[in-house]
N, C-alpha and C positions, 0 to 999 in steps of 0.2 A: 443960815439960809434954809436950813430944812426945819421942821416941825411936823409933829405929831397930838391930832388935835383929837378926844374921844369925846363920846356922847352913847346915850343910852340908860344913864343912873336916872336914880331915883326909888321912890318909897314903893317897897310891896308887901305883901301878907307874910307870913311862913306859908310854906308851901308854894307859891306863886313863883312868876319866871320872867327875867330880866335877857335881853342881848343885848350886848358892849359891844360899839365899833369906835376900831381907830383908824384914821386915816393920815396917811404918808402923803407931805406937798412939800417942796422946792424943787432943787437943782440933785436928782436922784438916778444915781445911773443901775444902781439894781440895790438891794435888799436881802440880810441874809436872814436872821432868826428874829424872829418878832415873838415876843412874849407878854403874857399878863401878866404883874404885880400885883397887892394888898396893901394898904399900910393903916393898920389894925385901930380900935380904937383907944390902944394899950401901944399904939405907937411902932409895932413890930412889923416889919417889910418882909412878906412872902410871895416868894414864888410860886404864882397859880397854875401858869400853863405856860408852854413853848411848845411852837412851831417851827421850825425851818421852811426853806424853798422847797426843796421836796416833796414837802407833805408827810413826814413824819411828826410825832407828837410825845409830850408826853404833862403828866398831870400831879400836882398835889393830891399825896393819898386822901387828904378830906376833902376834896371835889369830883374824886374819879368815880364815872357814873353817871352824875348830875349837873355836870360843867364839858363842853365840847369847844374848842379851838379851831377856828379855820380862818383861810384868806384867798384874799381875790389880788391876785399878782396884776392884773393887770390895771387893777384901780389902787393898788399899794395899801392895801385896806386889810386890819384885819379884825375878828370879832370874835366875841365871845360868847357864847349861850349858855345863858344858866338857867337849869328848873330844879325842883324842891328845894326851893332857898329857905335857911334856915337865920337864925339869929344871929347867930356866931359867922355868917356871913357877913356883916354889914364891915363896912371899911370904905379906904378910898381908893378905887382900883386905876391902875396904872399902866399905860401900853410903853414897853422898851420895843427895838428896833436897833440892828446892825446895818448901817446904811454906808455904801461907795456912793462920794458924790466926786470929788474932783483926783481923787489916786485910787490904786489897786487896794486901800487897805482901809476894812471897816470902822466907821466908829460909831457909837453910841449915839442915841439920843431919849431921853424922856419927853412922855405929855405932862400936860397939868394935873390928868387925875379927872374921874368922877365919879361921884359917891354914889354909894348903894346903901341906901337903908330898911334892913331885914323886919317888921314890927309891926304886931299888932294894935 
């Protein structure tokens, strides 16, 4: 009943600059850690960025810098800003989310993914 839908990929230079938003919809009664994924073109799933409700963060040491995390609690939304994209950036990026919808206890959910391709 819940899903998480992202938007924002697509083809840029090196050095050029992408934002990733994902957006939280069903039956969501609060939200805890929302994060960004990779999953490489070598097939490898990395952890890019987490956020909590708080507003604490934290970042893959090869994006810290040049990748910033944030959300909008009240639109369930969260985004990603990337600048100096590089080649070794490209991948299919992915928004996870700790969501309560019907008990006290979070569960998971994934998007589909949208791709980032880094290329001149």
């Amino acid at each position: 009943q819940v899903q998480l839908v992202e938007s924002g990929g697509g083809l840029v230079q090196p050095g050029g600059s992408l934002r990733l938003s994902c957006a939280a919809s069903g039956s969501i009664r609060s939200i805890n850690t929302m994060a960004w994924y990779r999953q490489t073109p070598e097939n490898q799933r990395e952890l890019v960025a987490r956020i909590i409700s708080g507003g604490n963060t934290m970042y893959a040491d090869s994006v810290k810098g040049r990748f910033t995390i944030s959300r909008d609690n009240a639109k369930n939304t969260v985004y990603l800003q990337m600048i100096s994209l590089k080649p070794e950036d490209t991948a299919v990026y992915l928004c996870k989310a700790d969501i309560v919808v019907d008990s006290s206890r979070y569960h998971v959910y994934w998007g589909q993914g949208t791709q980032v391709t880094v290329s001149s």
